[in-house]
C-alpha positions in Angstrom: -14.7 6.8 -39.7 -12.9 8.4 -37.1 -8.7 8.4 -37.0 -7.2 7.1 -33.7 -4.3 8.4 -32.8 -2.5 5.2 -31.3 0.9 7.0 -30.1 -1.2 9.3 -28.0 -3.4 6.6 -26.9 -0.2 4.8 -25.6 1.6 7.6 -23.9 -1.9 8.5 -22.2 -1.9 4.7 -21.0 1.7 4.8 -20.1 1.2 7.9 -18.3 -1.8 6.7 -16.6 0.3 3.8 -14.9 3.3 5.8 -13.9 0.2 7.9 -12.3 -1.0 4.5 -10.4 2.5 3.0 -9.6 3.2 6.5 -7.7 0.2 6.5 -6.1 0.9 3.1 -4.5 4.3 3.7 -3.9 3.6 7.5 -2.2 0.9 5.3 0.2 3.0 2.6 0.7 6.2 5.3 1.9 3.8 7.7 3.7 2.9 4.5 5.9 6.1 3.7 6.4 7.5 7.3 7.3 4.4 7.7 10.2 6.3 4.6 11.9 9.6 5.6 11.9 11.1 6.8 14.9 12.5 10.2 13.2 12.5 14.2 14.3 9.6 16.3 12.5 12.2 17.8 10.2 13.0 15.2 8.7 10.0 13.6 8.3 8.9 16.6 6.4 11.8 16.1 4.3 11.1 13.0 3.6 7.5 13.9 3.0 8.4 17.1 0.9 10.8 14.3 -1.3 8.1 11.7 -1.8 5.4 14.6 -3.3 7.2 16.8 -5.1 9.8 14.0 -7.0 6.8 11.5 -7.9 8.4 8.3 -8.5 11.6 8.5 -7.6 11.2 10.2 -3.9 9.0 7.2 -3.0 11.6 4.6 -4.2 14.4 6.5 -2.5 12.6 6.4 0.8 11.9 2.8 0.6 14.9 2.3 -0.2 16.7 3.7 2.5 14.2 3.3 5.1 15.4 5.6 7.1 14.2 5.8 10.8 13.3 2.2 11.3 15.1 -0.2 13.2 18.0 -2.2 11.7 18.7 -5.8 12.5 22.0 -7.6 11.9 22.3 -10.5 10.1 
C-alpha cells in the first residue's frame, strides 16, 4: 500500500480554490474596469493591480469601484 500524504493533499486543494476564487474575482473586476468611465492610465493601473496581486487587487477594485457612477442615498 501506498502512503498518502494528507497535509499536502490539503494545501494542494486549498491552493487550488484560492486559484478558482481569483479567477472569478479577476473576471468579475476585469468586466467591471471595461465599463468604467476612467483615463487609460488608470485603467492599466487597475489592470496591472488585479494580475500581479492575485486576490487581493481584485477585492480592492471591487471594493472601491472606482470609475463608476455614484448614487446618493
Amino acid at each position: 500500500m501506498s502512503d498518502i500524504n494528507f497535509t499536502l493533499v490539503l494545501f494542494q486543494l486549498l491552493n487550488l480554490i484560492v486559484l478558482v476564487v481569483w479567477l472569478v474575482l479577476a473576471i468579475r473586476a476585469f468586466r467591471q474596469l471595461r465599463d468604467a468611465k476612467m483615463s487609460e492610465g488608470v485603467r492599466i493601473g487597475w489592470a496591472f493591480l488585479i494580475v500581479f496581486f492575485p486576490v487581493l487587487g481584485a477585492v480592492a477594485f471591487l471594493s472601491v469601484r472606482p470609475g463608476l457612477s455614484q448614487t446618493n442615498v
